[in-house]
C-alpha positions in Angstrom: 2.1 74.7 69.0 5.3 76.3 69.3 5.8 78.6 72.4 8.1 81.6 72.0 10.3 82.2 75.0 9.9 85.6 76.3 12.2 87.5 78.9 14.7 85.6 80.1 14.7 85.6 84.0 17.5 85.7 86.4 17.0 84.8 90.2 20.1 86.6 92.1 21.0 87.0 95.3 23.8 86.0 98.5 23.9 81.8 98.7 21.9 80.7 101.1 19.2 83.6 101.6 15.9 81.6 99.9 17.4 81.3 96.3 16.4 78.2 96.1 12.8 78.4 97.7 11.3 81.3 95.5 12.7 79.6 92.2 10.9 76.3 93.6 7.9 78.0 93.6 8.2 80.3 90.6 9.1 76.9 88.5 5.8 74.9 89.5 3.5 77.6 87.9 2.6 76.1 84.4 4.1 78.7 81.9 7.6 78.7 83.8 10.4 76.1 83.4 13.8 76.6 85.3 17.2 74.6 86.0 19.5 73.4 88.1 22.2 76.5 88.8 24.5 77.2 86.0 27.2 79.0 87.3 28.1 80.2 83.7 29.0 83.7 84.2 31.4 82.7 87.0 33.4 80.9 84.4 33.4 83.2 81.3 34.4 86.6 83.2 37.7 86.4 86.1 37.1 88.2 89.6 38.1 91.4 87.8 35.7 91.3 85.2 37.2 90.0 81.9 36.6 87.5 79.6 38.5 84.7 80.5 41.3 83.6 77.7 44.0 81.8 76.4 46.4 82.9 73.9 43.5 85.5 72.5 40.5 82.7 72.3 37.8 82.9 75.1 39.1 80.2 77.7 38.0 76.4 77.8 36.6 77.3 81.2 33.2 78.4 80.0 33.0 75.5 77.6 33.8 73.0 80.0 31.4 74.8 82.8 28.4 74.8 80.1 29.3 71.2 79.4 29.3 69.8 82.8 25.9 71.9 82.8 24.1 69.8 80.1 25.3 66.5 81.4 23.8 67.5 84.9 20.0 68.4 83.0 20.6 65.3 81.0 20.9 67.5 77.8 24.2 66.3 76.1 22.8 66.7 72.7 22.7 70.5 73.3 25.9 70.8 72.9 25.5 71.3 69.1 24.9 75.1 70.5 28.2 75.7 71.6 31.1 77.6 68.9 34.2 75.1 67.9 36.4 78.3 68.8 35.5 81.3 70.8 36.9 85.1 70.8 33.9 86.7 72.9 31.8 86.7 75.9 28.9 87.0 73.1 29.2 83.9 71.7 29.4 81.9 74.3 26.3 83.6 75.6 24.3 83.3 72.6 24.5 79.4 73.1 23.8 79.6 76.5 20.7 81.7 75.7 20.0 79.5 72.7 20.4 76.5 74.7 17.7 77.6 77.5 15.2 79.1 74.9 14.7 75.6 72.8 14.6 73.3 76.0 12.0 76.3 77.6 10.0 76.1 73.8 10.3 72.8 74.0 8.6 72.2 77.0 6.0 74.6 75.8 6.7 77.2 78.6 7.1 81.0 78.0 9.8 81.9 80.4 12.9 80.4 82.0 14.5 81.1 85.0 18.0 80.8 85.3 19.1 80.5 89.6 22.5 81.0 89.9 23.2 83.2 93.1 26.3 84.6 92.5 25.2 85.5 89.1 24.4 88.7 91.1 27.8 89.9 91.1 27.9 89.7 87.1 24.8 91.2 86.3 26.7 94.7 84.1 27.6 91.9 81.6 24.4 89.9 81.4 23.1 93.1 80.5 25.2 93.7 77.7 25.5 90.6 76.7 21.3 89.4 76.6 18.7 91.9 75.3 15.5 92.3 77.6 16.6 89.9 81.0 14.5 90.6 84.0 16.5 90.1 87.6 14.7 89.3 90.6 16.9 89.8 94.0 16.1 87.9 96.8 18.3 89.2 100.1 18.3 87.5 103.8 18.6 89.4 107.2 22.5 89.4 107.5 22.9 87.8 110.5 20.9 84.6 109.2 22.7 84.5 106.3 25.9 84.5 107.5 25.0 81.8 109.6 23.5 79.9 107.2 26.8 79.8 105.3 29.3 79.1 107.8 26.9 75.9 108.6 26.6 74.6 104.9 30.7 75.4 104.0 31.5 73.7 107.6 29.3 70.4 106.3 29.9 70.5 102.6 33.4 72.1 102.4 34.5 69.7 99.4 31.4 71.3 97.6 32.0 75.2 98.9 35.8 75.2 97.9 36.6 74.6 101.6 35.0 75.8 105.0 34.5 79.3 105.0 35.2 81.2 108.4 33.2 84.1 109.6 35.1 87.2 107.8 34.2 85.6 104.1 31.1 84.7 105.0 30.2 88.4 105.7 32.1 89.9 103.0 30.6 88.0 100.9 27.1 88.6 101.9 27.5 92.5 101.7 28.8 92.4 98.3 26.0 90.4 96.9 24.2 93.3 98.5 26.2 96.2 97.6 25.4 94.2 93.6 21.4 94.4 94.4 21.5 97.9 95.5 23.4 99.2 92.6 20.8 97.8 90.0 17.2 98.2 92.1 16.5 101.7 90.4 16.3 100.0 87.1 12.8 99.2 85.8 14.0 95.6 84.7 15.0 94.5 88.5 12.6 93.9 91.5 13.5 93.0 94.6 12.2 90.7 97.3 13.4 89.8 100.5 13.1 86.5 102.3 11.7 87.1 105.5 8.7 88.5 103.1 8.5 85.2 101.2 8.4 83.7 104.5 5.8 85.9 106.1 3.5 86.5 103.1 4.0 84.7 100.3 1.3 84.6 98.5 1.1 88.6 98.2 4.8 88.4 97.8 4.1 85.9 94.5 1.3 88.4 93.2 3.9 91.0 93.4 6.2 89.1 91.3 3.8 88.2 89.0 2.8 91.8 88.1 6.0 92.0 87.7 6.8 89.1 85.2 3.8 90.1 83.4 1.9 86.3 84.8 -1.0 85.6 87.1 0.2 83.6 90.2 -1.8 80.9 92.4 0.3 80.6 95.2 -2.1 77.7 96.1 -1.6 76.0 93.3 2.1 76.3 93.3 2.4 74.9 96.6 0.7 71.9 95.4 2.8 71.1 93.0 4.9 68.1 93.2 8.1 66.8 91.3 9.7 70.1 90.7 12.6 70.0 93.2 14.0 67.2 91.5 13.9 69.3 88.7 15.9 71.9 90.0 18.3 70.7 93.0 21.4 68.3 91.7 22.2 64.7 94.4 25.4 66.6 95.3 23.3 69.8 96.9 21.9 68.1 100.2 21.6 71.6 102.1 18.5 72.1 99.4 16.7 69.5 100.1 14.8 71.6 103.1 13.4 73.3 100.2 10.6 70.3 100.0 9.3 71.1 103.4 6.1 73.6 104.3 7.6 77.2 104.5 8.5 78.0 108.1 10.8 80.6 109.9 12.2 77.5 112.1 15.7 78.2 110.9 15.8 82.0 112.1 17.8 81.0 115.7 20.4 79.4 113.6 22.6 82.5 114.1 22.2 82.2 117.9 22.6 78.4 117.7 26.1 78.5 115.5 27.9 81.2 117.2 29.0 82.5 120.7 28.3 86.2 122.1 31.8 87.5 120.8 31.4 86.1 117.7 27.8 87.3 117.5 28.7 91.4 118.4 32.1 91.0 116.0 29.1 89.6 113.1 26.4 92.6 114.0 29.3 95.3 114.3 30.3 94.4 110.2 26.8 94.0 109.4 26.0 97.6 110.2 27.2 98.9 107.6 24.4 97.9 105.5 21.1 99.3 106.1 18.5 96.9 104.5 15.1 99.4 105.5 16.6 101.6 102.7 17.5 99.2 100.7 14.0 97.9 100.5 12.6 101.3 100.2 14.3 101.3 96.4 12.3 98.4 95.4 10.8 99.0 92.1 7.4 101.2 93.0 6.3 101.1 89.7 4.8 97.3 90.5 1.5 97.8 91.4 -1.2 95.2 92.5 
């Protein structure tokens, strides 16, 4: 029986603040299917928000992204989706789209979940560009975020375009922020954080079911075993943590990684965000 794809989902949020975690979870329950990260957007729109190009014809960059992306979830043949030549965002969205409906109706699942962190940052043109996608935001407690960055860039700076030092690491972290906050009013968007995922995730899950318009087992998730492969790529070691039981044991990291000047300078930029409002413009429309 074929199985029409409904909304497609985006998981957003800073690198590094439980991206990885919720989609693991979210893609073991039986009517969800989702993939490694695409970075897609990153490489059809520039820093500044246009459509990359090259002498008036969308640029090669998305192409040879979306490419790359195929050969990594061993889907070459897909790229029968993708337009010879190229003039707009659209079309190179309507494959991608295309692309992640037939393999999600092909597996017989009803929704996909596209994780792609920094997605987050892109989400005005996702809009635009695909009719009825959903967003959930995951955020992380500043602090352990930062320092959850600085440690992967520091181990895996061929992978993270070089080590990044403190200043980027928290600039980066309040943008993806400043992105969440600007869309959480809309009815589409729902946000969870991950110290709640952590702490309570099973009425965390039943949240984002209501949400998704699904029932969730959070016990029957967990059990579920195979999907990490599914998701996380051989060059991403810093996920595979993801496998283990869901524990707070990496919430001294920050104390760990840095010294006390270091650790005032980090809290001092940090301020400026204030994540109990932030959290107070979660959708209230989601009910249990």
């Amino acid at each position: 029986m074929e199985t029409q794809t409904k909304s497609p989902i985006f998981l957003v949020g800073c690198p590094r603040s439980g991206t990885t975690l919720l989609q693991s979870l979210l893609a073991a329950h039986p009517d969800i299917t989702s993939f490694p990260e695409s970075h897609f957007f990153r490489h059809l729109i520039d820093n500044r928000g246009r459509v990359r190009r090259r002498l008036g014809i969308a640029s090669k960059f998305a192409r040879n992204r979306f490419e790359e992306f195929l050969s990594e979830i061993k889907h070459k043949e897909m790229q029968k989706y993708l337009p010879k030549y190229a003039l707009f965002m659209s079309q190179y969205t309507k494959a991608f789209i295309k692309v992640l409906d037939t393999l999600s109706e092909k597996q017989e699942k009803s929704f996909w979940i596209e994780k792609t962190p920094d997605h987050v940052l892109y989400i005005d043109y996702i809009e635009k560009l695909i009719e009825k996608a959903k967003f959930i935001h995951i955020i992380r407690n500043g602090s352990d975020a930062v320092a959850s960055l600085y440690e992967v860039t520091h181990k895996h700076p061929e992978i993270w375009h070089g080590e990044w030092d403190i200043d980027k690491c928290i600039s980066h972290w309040i943008k993806c922020i400043n992105h969440t906050h600007k869309h959480l009013h809309k009815s589409n968007h729902i946000l969870v954080t991950y110290e709640q995922l952590i702490a309570e995730p099973e009425s965390t899950l039943n949240r984002l079911g209501v949400f998704l318009g699904i029932k969730i087992d959070y016990q029957m998730l967990k059990s579920q075993k195979g999907i990490v492969e599914q998701i996380v790529l051989k060059n991403e070691p810093w996920k595979a943590s993801v496998n283990q039981p869901i524990s707070s044991k990496n919430s001294n990291k920050f104390n760990k990684i840095f010294n006390e000047n270091q650790k005032s300078y980090i809290m001092e930029k940090l301020s400026v965000i204030n994540l109990e409002r932030l959290e107070s413009l979660t959708i209230e429309n989601v009910q249990l």
